[in-house]
LUMLO-688109 format. One record per residue (C-alpha): residue number from 1; x, y, z; residue in one letter. Coordinates in nm, 2 decimals, decimal comma, padded with zeros to 4 digits, always signed. Example, Ala and Ser with C-alpha at 12.3 -4.5 7.8 and 13.67 -1.06 7.14 Angstrom:
! LUMLO-688109
     n        x        y        z   res
     1   +01,23   -00,45   +00,78     A
     2   +01,37   -00,11   +00,71     S
! end
This chain:
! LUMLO-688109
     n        x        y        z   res
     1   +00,00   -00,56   -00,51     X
     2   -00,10   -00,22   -00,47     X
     3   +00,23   -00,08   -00,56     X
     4   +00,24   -00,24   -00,88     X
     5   -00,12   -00,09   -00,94     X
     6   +00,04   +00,25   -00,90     X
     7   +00,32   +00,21   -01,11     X
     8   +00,08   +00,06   -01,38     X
     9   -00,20   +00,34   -01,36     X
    10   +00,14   +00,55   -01,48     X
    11   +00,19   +00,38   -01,76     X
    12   +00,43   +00,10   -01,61     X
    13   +00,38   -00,27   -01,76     X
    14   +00,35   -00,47   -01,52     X
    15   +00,40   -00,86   -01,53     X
    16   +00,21   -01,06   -01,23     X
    17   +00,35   -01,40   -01,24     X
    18   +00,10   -01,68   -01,08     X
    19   +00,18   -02,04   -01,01     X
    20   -00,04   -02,23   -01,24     X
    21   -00,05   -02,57   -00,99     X
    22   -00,24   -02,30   -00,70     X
    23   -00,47   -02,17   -00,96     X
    24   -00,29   -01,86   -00,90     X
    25   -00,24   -01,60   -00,64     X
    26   -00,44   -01,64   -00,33     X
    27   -00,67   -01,33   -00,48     X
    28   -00,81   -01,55   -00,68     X
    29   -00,97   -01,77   -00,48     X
    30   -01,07   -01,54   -00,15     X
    31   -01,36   -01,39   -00,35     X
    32   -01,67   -01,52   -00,05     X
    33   -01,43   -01,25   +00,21     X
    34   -01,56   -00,95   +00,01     X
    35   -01,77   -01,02   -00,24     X
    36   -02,13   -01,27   -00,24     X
    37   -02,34   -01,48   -00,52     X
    38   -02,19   -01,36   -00,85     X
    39   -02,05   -01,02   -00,79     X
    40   -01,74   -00,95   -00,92     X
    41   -01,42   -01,02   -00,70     X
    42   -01,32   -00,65   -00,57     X
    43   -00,99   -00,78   -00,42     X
    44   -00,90   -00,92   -00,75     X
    45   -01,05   -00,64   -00,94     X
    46   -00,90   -00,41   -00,72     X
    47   -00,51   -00,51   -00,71     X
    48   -00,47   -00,61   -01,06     X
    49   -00,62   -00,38   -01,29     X
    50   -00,36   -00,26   -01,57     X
    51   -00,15   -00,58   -01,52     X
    52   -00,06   -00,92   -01,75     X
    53   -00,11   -01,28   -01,62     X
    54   +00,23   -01,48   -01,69     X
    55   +00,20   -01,83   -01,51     X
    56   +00,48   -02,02   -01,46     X
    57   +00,59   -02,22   -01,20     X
    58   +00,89   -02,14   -00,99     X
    59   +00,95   -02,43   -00,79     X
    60   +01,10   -02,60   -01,09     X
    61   +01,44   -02,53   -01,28     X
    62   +01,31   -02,42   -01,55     X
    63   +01,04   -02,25   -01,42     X
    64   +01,33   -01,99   -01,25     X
    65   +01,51   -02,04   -01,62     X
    66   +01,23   -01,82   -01,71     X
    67   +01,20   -01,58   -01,47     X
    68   +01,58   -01,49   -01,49     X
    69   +01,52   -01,45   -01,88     X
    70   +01,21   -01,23   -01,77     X
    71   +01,42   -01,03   -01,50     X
    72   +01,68   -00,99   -01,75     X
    73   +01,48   -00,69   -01,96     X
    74   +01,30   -00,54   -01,63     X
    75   +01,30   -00,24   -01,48     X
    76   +01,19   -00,36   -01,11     X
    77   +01,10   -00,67   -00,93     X
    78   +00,86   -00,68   -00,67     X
    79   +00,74   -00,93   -00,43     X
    80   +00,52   -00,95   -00,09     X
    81   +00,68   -01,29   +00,03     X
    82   +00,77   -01,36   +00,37     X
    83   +01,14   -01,30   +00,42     X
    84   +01,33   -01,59   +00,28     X
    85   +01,04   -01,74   +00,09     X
    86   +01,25   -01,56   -00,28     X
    87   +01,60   -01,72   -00,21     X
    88   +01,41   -02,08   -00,17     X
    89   +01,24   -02,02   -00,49     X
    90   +01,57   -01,93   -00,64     X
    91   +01,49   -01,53   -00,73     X
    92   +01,63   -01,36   -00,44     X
    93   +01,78   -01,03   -00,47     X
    94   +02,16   -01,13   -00,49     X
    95   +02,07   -01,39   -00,79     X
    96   +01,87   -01,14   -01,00     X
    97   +02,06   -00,88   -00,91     X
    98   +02,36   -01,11   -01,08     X
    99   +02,07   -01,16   -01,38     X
   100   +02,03   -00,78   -01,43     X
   101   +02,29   -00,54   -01,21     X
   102   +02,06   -00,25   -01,27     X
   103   +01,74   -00,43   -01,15     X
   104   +01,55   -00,25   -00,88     X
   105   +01,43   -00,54   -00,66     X
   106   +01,16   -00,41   -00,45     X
   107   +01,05   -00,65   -00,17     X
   108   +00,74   -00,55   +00,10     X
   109   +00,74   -00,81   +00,44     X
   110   +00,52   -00,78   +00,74     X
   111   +00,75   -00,68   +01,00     X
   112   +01,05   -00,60   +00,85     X
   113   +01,33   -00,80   +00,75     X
   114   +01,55   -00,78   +01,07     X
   115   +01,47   -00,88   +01,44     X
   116   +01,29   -01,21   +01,60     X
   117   +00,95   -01,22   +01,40     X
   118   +01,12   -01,13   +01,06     X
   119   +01,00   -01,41   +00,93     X
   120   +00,62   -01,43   +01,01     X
   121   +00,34   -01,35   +00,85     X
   122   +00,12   -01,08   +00,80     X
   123   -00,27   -00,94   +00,64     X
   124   -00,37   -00,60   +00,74     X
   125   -00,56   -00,67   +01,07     X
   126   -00,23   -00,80   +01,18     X
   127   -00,06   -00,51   +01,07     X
   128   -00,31   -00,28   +01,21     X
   129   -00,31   -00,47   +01,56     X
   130   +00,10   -00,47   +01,55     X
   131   +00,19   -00,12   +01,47     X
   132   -00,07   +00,06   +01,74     X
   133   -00,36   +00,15   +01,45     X
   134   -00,62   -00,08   +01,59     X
   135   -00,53   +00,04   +01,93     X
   136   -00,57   +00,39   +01,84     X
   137   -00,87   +00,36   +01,66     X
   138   -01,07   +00,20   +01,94     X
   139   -00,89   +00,45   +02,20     X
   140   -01,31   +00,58   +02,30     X
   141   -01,42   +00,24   +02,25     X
   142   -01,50   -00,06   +02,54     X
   143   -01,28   -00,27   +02,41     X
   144   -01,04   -00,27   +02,12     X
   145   -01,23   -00,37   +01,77     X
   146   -01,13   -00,38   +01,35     X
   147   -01,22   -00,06   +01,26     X
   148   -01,05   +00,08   +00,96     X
   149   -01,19   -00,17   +00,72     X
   150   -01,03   -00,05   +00,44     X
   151   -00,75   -00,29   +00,46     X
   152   -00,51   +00,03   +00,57     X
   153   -00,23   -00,19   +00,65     X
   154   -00,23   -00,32   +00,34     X
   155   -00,27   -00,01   +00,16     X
   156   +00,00   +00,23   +00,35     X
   157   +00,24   -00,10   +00,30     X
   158   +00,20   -00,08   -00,04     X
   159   +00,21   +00,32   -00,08     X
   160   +00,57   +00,32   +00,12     X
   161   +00,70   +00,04   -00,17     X
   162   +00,55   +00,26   -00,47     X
   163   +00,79   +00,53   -00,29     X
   164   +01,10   +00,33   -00,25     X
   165   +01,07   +00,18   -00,60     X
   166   +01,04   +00,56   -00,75     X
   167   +01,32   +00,61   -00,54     X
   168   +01,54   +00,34   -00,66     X
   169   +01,43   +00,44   -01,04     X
   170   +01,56   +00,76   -00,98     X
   171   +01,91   +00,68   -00,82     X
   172   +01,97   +00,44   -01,11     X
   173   +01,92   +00,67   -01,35     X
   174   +02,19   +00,92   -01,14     X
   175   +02,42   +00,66   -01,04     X
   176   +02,43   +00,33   -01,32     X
   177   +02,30   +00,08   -01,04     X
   178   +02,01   -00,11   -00,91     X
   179   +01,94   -00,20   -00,59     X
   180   +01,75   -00,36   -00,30     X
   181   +01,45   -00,15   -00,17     X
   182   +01,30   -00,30   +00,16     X
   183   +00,98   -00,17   +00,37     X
   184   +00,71   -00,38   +00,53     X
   185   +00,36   -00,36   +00,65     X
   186   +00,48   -00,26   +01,04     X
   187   +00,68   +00,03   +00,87     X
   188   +00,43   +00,17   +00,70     X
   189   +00,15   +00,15   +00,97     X
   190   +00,42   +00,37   +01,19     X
   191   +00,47   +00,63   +00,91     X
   192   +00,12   +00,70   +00,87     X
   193   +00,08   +00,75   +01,24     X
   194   +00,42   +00,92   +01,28     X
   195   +00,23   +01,24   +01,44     X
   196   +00,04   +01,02   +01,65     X
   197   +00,35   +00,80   +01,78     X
   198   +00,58   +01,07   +01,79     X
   199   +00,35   +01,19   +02,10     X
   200   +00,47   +00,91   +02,34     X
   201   +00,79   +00,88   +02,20     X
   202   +00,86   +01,23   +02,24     X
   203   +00,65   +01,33   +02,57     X
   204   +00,54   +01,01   +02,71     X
   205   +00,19   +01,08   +02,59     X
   206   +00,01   +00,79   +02,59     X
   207   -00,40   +00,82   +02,60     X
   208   -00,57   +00,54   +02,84     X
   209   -00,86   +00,37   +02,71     X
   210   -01,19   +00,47   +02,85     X
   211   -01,04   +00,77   +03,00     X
   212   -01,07   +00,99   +02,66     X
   213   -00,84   +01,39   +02,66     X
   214   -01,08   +01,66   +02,70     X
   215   -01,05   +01,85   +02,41     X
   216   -00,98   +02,23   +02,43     X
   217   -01,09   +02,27   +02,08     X
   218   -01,47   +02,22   +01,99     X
   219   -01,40   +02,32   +01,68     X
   220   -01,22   +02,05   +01,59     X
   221   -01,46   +01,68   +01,62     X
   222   -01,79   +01,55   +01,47     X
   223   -02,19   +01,59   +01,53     X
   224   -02,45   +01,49   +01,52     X
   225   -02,75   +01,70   +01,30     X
   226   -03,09   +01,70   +01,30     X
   227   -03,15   +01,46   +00,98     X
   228   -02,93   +01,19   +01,17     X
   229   -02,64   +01,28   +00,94     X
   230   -02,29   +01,39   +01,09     X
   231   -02,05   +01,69   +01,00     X
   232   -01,72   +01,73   +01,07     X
   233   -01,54   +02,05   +01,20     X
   234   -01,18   +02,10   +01,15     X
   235   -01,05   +02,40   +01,26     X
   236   -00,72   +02,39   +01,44     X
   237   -00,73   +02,76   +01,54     X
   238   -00,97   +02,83   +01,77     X
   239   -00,94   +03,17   +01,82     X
   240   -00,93   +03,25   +01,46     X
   241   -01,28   +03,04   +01,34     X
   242   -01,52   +03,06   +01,64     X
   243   -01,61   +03,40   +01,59     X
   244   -01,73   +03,29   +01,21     X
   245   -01,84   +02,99   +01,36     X
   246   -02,07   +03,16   +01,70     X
   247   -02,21   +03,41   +01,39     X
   248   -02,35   +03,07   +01,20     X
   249   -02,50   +02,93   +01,49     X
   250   -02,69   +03,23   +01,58     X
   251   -02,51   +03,23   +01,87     X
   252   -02,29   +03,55   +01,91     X
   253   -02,34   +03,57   +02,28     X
   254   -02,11   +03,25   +02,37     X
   255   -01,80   +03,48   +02,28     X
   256   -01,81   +03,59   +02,62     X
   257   -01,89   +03,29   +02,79     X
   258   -01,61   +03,23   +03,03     X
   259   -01,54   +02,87   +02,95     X
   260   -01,46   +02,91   +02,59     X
   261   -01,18   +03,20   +02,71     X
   262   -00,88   +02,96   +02,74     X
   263   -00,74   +02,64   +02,59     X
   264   -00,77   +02,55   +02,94     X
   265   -01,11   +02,68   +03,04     X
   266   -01,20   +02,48   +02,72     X
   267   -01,03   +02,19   +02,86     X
   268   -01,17   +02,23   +03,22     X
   269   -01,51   +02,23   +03,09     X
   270   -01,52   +02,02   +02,79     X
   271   -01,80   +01,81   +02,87     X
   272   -02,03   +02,14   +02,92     X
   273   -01,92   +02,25   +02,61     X
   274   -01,96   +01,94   +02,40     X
   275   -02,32   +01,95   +02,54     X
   276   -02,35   +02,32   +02,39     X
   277   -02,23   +02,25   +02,04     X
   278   -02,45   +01,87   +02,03     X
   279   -02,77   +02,10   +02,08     X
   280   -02,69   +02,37   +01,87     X
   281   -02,60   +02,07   +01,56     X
   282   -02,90   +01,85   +01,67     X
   283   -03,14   +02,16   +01,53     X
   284   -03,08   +02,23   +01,22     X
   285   -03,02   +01,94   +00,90     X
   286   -02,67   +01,89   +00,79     X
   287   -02,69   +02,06   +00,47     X
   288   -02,78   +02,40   +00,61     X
   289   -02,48   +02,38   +00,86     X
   290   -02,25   +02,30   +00,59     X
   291   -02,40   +02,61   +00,38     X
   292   -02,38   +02,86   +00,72     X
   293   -02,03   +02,72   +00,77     X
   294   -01,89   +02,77   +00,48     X
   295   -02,03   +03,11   +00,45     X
   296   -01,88   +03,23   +00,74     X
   297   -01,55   +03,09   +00,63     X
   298   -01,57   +02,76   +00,90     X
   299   -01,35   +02,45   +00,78     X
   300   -01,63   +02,18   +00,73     X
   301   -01,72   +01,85   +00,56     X
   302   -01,98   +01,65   +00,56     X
   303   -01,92   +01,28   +00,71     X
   304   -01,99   +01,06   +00,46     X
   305   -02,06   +00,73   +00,35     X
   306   -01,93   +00,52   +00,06     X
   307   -02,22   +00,58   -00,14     X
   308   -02,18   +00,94   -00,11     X
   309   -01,82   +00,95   -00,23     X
   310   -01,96   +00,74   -00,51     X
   311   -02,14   +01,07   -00,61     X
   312   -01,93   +01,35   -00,44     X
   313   -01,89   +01,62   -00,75     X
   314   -01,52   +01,66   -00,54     X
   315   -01,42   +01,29   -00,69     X
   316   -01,58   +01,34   -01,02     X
   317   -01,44   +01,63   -01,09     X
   318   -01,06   +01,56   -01,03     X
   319   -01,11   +01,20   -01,20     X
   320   -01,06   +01,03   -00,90     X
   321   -01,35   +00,78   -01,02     X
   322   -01,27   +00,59   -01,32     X
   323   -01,46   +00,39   -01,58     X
   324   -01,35   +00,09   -01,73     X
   325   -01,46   -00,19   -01,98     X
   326   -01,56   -00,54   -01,79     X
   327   -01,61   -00,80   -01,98     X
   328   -01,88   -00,94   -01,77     X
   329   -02,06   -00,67   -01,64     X
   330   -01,96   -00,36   -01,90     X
   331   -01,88   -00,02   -01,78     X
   332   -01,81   -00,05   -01,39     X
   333   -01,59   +00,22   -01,18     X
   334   -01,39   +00,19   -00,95     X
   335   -01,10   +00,43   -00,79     X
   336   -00,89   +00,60   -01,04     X
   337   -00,53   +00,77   -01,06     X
   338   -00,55   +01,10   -00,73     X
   339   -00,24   +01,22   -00,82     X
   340   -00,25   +01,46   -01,16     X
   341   +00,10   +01,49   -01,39     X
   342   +00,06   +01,78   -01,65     X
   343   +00,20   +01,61   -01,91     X
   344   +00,25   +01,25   -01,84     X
   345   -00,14   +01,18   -01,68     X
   346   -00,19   +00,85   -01,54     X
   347   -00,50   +00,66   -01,60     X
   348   -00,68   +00,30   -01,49     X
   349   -00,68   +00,10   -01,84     X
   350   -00,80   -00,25   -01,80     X
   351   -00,96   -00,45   -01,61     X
   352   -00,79   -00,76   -01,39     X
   353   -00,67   -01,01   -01,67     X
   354   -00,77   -01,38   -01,63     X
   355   -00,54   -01,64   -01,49     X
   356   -00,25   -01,65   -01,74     X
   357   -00,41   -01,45   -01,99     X
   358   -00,03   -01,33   -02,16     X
   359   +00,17   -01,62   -02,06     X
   360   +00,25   -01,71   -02,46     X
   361   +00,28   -01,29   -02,55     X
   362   +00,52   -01,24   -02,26     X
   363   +00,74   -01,54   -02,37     X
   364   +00,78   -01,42   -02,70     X
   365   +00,85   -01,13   -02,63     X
   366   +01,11   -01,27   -02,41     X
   367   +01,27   -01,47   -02,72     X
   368   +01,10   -01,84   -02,64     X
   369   +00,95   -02,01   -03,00     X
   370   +00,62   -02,14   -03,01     X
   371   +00,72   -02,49   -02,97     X
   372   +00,94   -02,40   -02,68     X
   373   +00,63   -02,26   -02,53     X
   374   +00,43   -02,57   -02,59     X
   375   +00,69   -02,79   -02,44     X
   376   +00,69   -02,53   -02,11     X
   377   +00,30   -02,61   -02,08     X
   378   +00,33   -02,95   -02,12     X
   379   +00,56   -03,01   -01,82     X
   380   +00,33   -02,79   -01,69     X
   381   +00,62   -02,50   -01,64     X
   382   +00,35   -02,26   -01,74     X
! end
């Protein structure tokens, strides 16, 4: 779904077509998992904004009837359905690619549509456990735990299907013919740790748990300050930001401490070290780091929460925060449109439409009359 959110903050319309016997996609119905009392459903908020409701039941003949007529004036389908799960329904690629030669049929699974569990099932914490993420998350943990809550699996799946479906837009423009574009949740968990992974497959470099790397680079982790609050340092060149970095810290005399000398003096006596920089953090508040830091030209950011992002004058400057009408609660915001086109700027439009909500406007538009419609909802088609 998050795909399809992309392609609509651009401009895209995008039809999300929902069984009306199920009440609808499982979204719908999952609201106690992240929400409470009478909040408004995030999940649902958050992977349909910008989109139309069209219900319509595919399990029957003329339920598929519809979607074919549907398919015939698209640019792109997309589904998330375990592999097989769109030829059973009748709207696999090779049918609506018969429908509509030029379609770009865009499917996302959870391993991939080849080898032994090609057909299972997946939500992000199984994606994150399968692809190494949760692993390598918890590598300085006890034991391995859920950490990236922000349903990453999910996300990066649907990220690497926005790209593909951009990608199959563009070679139909150049060469006259759709396509099928496959990736899946396992994929995109081992592209956004292809740095990481590469590692092992590369060297053999595989970190054990409990037994963290010493780092030869304190200039590159997190500590602690003296209001509680953490700051992050990220400076991949040693040599080039410690000097700035010993002149904020009042500290000028370290540059000739022997253990800071090499990347492997650093490495020998990490530990020592680490104790160093915790002390000199733990005395003075976050903020004033940040401000001798960044004077002294020291890559740093401040470690922050979600209520700080909320407010960080970073995100509101770039629009990265959007405002939109709700119908229930009035102006909420949520995450915009991060990526900026000159001339052609994206934006979040509407809110997540009710259940069905253009079910009769769609069919029109695809040619059905009003009594057609009428007879569709009867036989409860739609």
């Amino acid at each position: 779904p998050w795909a399809t959110v992309m392609l609509s903050d651009m401009g895209a319309e995008v039809i999300k077509v929902e069984d009306p016997a199920t009440g609808g996609e499982p979204g719908r119905t999952v609201h106690g998992l992240f929400n409470v009392g009478d909040s408004i459903d995030t999940y649902l908020e958050t992977m349909n904004r910008n989109k139309k409701s069209c219900t319509l039941h595919l399990k029957s003949k003329e339920g598929q009837e519809v979607f074919y007529r549907l398919a015939k004036k698209a640019d792109v389908v997309v589904h998330n359905w375990r592999i097989g799960v769109a030829e059973k329904l009748g709207v696999g690629y090779e049918t609506i690619h018969k429908v509509n030669p030029r379609i770009v049929y865009a499917s996302a699974s959870g391993y991939g549509s080849q080898g032994p569990d090609a057909h299972d099932g997946v939500y992000d914490i199984l994606g994150q456990a399968r692809g190494g993420f949760m692993w390598s998350n918890s590598i300085n943990e006890p034991q391995v735990t859920y950490h990236a809550n922000g349903a990453l699996g999910d996300q990066m799946g649907g990220i690497a299907l926005f790209q593909g479906i951009l990608l199959g837009l563009l070679a139909r423009n150049r060469h006259g013919v759709g396509q099928h574009v496959e990736t899946s949740q396992l994929g995109g968990q081992l592209t956004l740790q292809a740095l990481s992974i590469n590692g092992y497959l590369i060297n053999g470099d595989l970190a054990q748990r409990g037994q963290p790397r010493a780092s030869g680079n304190p200039l590159f982790g997190i500590y602690r300050c003296s209001d509680e609050k953490w700051i992050a340092l990220g400076c991949v060149q040693f040599d080039r930001y410690m000097p700035g970095a010993l002149k904020a810290f009042e500290a000028t005399h370290l540059a000739k401490d022997p253990m800071l000398a090499t990347l492997q003096t650093r490495q020998e006596h990490a530990k020592q070290i680490a104790e160093i920089f915790n002390r000199i953090f733990a005395s003075r508040p976050r903020e004033e780091w940040i401000a001798r830091l960044k004077k002294e030209g020291v890559l740093c950011s401040p470690v922050q929460d979600y209520s700080d992002v909320a407010k960080d004058p970073q995100n509101l400057a770039n629009g990265y925060i959007a405002e939109l009408d709700h119908p229930k609660r009035g102006k909420i915001r949520e995450i915009g449109v991060t990526t900026r086109l000159s001339e052609t700027p994206g934006r979040a439009r509407s809110v997540a439409p009710l259940l069905g909500a253009h079910t009769d406007e769609l069919l029109r538009e695809a040619g059905y009359t009003s009594e057609e419609i009428a007879g569709l909802r009867a036989r409860k088609v739609i």
